[in-house]
C-alpha positions as CSV (number, residue, x, y, z in Angstrom):
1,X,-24.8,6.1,15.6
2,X,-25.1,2.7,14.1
3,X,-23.8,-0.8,15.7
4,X,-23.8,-4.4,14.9
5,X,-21.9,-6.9,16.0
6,X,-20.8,-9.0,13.1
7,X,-19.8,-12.0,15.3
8,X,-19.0,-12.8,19.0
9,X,-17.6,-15.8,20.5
10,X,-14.5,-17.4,20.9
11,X,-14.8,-18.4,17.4
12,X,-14.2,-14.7,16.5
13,X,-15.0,-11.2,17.3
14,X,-15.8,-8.3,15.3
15,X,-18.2,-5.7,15.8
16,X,-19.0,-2.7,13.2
17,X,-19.4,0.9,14.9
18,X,-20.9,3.9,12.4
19,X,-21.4,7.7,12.9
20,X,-22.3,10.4,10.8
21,X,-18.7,10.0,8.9
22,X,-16.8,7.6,10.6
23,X,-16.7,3.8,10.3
24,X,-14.8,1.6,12.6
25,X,-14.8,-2.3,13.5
26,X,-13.8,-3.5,16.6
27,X,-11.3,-6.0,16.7
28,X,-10.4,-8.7,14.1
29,X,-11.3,-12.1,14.0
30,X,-13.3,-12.7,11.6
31,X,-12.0,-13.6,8.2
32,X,-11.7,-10.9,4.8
33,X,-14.3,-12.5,3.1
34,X,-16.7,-12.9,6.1
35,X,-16.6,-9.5,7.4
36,X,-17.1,-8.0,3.5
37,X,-19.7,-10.6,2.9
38,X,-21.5,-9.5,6.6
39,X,-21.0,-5.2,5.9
40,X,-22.3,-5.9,2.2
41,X,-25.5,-7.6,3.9
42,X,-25.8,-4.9,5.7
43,X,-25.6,-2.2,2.7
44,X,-22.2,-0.9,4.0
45,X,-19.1,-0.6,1.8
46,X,-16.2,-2.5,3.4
47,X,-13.7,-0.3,2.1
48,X,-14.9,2.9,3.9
49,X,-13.9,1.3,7.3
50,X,-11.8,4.2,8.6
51,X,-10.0,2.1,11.5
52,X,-9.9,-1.4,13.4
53,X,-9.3,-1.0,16.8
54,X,-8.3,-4.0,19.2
55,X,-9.5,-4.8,22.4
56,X,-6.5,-7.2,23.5
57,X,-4.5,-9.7,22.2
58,X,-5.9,-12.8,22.2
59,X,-6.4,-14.4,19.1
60,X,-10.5,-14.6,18.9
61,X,-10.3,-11.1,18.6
62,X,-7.0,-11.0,16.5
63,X,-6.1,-13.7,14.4
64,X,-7.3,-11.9,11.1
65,X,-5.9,-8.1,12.0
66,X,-3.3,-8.2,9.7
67,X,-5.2,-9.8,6.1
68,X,-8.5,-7.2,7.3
69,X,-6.4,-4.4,7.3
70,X,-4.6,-4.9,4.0
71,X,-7.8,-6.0,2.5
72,X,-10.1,-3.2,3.6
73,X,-7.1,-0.4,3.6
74,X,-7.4,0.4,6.9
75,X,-4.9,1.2,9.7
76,X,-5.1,-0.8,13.4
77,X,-5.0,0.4,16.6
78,X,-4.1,-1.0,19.4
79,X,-1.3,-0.5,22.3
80,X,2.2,-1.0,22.4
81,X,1.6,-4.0,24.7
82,X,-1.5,-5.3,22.8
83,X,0.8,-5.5,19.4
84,X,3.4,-7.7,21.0
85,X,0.9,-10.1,21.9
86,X,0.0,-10.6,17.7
87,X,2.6,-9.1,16.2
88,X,3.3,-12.4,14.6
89,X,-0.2,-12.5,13.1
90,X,1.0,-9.3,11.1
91,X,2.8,-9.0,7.5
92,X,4.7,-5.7,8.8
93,X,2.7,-3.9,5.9
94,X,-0.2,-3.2,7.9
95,X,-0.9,0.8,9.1
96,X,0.0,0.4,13.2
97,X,-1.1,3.3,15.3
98,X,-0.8,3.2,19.0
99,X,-3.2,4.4,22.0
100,X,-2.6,4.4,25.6
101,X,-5.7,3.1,27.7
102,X,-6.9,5.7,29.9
103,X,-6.3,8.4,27.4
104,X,-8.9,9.6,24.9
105,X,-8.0,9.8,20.8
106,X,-10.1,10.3,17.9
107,X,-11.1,8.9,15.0
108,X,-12.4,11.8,13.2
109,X,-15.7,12.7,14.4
110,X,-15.5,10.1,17.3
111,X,-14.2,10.1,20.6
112,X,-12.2,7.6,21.5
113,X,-11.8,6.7,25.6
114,X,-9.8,3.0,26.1
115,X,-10.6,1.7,29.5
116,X,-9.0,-0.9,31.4
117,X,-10.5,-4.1,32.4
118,X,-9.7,-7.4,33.8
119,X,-8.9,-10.2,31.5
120,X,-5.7,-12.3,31.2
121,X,-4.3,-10.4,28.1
122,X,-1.4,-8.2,28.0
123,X,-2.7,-4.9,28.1
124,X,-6.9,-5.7,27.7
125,X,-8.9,-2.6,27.2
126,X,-12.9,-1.3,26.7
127,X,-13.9,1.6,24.9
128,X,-15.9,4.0,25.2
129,X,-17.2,5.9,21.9
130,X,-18.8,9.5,21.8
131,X,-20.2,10.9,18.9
132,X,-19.4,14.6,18.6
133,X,-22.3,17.1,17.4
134,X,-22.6,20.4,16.4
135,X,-26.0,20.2,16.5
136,X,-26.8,19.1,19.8
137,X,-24.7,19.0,24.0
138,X,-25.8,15.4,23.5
139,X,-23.8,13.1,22.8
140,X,-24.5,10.0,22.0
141,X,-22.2,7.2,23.8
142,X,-21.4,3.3,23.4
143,X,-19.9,1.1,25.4
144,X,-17.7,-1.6,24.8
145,X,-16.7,-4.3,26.6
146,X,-16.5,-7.8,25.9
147,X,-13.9,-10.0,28.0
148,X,-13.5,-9.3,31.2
149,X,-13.6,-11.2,35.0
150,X,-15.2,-8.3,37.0
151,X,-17.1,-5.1,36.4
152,X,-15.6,-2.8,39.5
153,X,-17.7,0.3,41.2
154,X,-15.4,2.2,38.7
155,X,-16.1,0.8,35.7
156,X,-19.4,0.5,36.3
157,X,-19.2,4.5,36.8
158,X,-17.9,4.6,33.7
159,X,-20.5,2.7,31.8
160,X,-23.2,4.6,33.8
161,X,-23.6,7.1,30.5
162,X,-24.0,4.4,27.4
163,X,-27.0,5.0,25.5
164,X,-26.0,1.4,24.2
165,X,-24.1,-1.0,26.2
166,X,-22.0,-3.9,24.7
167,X,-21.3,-6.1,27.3
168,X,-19.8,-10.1,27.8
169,X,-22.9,-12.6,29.3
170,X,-19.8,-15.4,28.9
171,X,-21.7,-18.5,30.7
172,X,-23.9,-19.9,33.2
173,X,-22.1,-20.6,36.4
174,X,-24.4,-24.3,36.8
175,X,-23.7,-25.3,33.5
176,X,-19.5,-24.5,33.8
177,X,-19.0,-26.1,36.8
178,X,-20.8,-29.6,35.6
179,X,-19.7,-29.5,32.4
180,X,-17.0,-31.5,30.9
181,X,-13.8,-28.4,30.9
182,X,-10.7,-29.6,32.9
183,X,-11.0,-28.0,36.2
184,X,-8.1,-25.3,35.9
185,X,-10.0,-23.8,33.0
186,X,-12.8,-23.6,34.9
187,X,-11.2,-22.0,37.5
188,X,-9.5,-19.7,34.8
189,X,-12.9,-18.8,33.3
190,X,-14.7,-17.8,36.5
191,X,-11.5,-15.9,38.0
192,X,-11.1,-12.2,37.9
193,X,-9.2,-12.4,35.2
194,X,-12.0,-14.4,33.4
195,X,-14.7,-13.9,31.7
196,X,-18.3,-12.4,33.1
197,X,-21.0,-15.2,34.0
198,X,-24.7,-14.3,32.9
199,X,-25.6,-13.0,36.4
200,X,-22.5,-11.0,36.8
201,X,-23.4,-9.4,33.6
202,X,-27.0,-8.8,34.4
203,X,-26.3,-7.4,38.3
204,X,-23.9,-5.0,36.4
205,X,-26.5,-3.9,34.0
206,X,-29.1,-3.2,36.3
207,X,-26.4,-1.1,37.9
208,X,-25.8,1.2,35.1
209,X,-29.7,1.1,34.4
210,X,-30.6,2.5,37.6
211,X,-28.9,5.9,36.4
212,X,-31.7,6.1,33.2
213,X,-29.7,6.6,29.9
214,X,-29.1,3.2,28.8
215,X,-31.5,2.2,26.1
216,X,-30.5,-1.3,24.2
217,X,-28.0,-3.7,25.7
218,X,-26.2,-6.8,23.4
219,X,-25.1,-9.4,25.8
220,X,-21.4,-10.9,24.0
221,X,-19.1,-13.5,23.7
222,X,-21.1,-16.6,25.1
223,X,-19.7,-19.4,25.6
224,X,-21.1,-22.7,22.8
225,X,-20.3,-24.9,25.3
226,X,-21.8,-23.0,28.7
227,X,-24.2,-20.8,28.1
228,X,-27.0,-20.7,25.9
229,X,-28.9,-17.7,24.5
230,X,-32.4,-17.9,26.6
231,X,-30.5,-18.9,29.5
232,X,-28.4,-15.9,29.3
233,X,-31.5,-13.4,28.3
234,X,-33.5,-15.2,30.9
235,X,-30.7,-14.3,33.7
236,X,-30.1,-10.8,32.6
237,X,-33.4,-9.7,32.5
238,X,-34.4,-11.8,35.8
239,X,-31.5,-9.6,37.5
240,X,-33.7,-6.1,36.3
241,X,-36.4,-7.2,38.4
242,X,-38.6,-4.6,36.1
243,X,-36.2,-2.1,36.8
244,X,-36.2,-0.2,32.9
245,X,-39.2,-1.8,31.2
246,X,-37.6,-0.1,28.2
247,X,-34.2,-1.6,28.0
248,X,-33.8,-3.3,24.3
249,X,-31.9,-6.9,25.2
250,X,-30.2,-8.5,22.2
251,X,-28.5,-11.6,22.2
252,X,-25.4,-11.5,20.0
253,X,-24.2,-15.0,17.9
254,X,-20.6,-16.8,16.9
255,X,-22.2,-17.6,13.1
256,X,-24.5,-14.5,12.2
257,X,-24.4,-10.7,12.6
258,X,-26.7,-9.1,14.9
259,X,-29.7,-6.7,13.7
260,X,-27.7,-3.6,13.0
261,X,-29.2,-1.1,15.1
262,X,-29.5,3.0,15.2
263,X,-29.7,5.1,18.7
């Protein structure tokens, strides 16, 4: 499998998933032009993307669902919920197909499993993405999960089998709490239903890394205003206390696509 993540932030979210004949992105919101200029970087033709599925609805991750679909020619997938939420984002010519988190699908050679998470969205979701072989038992796994308040015992169960992890390092809990945000959205950012502070994300990675398998993490979706790429590297990494020497930590950006990487 290939993955980079084309842009995170709350200026817009997409990430680009490949396997040996599948091509998916992960949510939309990124413009046309910027995610064809970004997969043609790359060496990747945008109109083999097979599918675009949606995490939730808010618009960072939606707002450009409907033109990327049309442009690229490929159906979105999402739930019933989820669609409500952006529905008027969408032309009504776009190809709409429907999962159900908790319940597995495929997209041709890839497996499919939506989990749920905590984030104040309609019906947010994670994935998890298996590449089937008939080559090998081993399958290789990624994780996805990008907004989100908590990581549970369960979740972090889940996760516990990613060879790559991609997971929200949102902001530094210092620089939140003194920066200039009214206090209800800080409150709102650090809730449950929020989104993950740098040492949330790192105590939950060294979780998942005590069980072996997990190779390369990117940490997502930080925050311009509170947070701040060696601050969140920094905190990660502090949290592994030398726990997997060869965990691969990437930092993803709002304005440039990460190094697209093959595990």
């Amino acid at each position: 499998m290939r993955v980079c993540v084309l842009a995170s932030g709350s200026s817009g979210n997409c990430t680009y998933v490949e396997s040996h004949s599948t091509k998916l992105l992960i949510d939309a919101g990124l413009s046309a032009r910027q995610v064809r200029e970004r997969l043609c970087k790359l060496g990747i033709q945008p109109d083999q993307i097979d599918a675009i599925l949606i995490t939730h609805d808010h618009q960072d991750h939606t707002s450009e669902a409907g033109i990327v679909s049309l442009a690229l020619g490929s159906p979105i997938y999402c739930t019933e919920r989820t669609l409500a939420g952006f529905w008027n984002l969408l032309s009504g010519h776009e190809q709409i197909r429907h999962f159900r988190v908790g319940q597995e699908f495929w997209v041709k050679d890839l497996k499919i499993h939506p989990f749920r998470v905590f984030h104040d969205a309609l019906d947010p979701c994670g994935f998890l993405i298996e590449e089937a072989s008939l080559f090998t038992q081993y399958a290789k796994r990624l994780g996805i999960a990008t907004d989100l308040g908590t990581i549970p015992l369960l979740l972090r169960e889940n996760l516990k089998d990613c060879d790559l992890l991609i997971l929200e390092s949102n902001h530094d809990l210092e620089m939140l709490l003194q920066g200039d945000y009214p206090w209800h959205l800080k409150q709102r950012i650090r809730s449950e239903v929020g989104h993950l502070s740098n040492q949330a994300a790192g105590e939950a990675i060294a979780a998942i890394a005590q069980h072996g398998r997990l190779k390369r993490v990117f940490l997502a979706h930080l925050s311009e205003k509170n947070n701040h790429p060696q601050k969140a590297l920094e905190t990660v990494k502090s949290c592994l206390n030398g726990l997997s020497p060869q965990l691969e930590i990437y930092v993803s950006h709002r304005d440039r696509p990460s190094p697209l990487i093959e595990f």
